[in-house]
N, C-alpha and C positions, 0 to 999 in steps of 0.2 A: 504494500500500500504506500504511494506518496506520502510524504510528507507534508502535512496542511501549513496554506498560509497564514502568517499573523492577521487577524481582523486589522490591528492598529499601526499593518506598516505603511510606511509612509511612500509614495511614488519617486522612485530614483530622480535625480538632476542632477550635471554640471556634469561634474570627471566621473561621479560613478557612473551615468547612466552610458557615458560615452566610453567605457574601462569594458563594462557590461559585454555592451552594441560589440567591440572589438571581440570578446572572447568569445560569442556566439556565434561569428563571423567565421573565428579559428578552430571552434569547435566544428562547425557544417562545412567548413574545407577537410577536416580531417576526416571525416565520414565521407566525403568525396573520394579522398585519396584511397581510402581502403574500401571503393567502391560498395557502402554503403546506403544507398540512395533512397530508404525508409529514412533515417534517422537522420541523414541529411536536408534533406525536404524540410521535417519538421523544423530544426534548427536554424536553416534559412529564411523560415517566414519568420520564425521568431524574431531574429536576427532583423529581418525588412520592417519588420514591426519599428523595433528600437530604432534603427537608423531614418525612418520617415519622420518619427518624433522629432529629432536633431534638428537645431537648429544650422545655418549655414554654415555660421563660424565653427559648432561643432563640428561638422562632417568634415570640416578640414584637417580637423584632428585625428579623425579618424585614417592608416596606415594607406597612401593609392593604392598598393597592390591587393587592399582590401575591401576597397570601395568597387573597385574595377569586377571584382570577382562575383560578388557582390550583384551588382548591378548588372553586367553584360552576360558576364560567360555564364555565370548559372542561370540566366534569363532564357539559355538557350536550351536548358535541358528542361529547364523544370516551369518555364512562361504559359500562358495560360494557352497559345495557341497548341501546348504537347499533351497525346494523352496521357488520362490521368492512373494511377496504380492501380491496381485491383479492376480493370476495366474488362474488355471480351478478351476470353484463351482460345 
């Protein structure tokens, strides 16, 4: 069973949510890398989630080789024009 969330946390901001966004980022590359593509998926919305939050000057903080992956190359595998998992076998 997960572990439940505090009712009284409070919504990340500034460096952690930006610290966050980066590790989610390296986490759904590394599930890439060892061609996990369930666990990666997930990880990446997450990941798209926190980085839309971001403001501009955030996302410049954020690593380009992370942003890029991020944003383009996994757009290509995982965008809404591909189908989706669990589809027809």
């Amino acid at each position: 069973m997960p572990a439940k969330k505090k009712a009284n946390a409070k919504p990340m901001t500034g460096t952690a949510l930006i610290k966050e966004t980066v590790r989610r980022i390296r986490l759904a590359r590394s599930f890439w890398d060892a061609h996990r593509n369930g666990p990666c998926r997930g990880e990446r919305e997450k990941a798209m989630v926190l980085y839309e939050s971001l403001s501009e000057a955030e996302r410049e903080k954020v690593p380009q080789e992370l942003r890029v992956w991020l944003r383009y190359r996994s757009e290509k595998y995982f965008g809404a024009d591909r189908t989706q998992p669990g589809g027809l076998h």
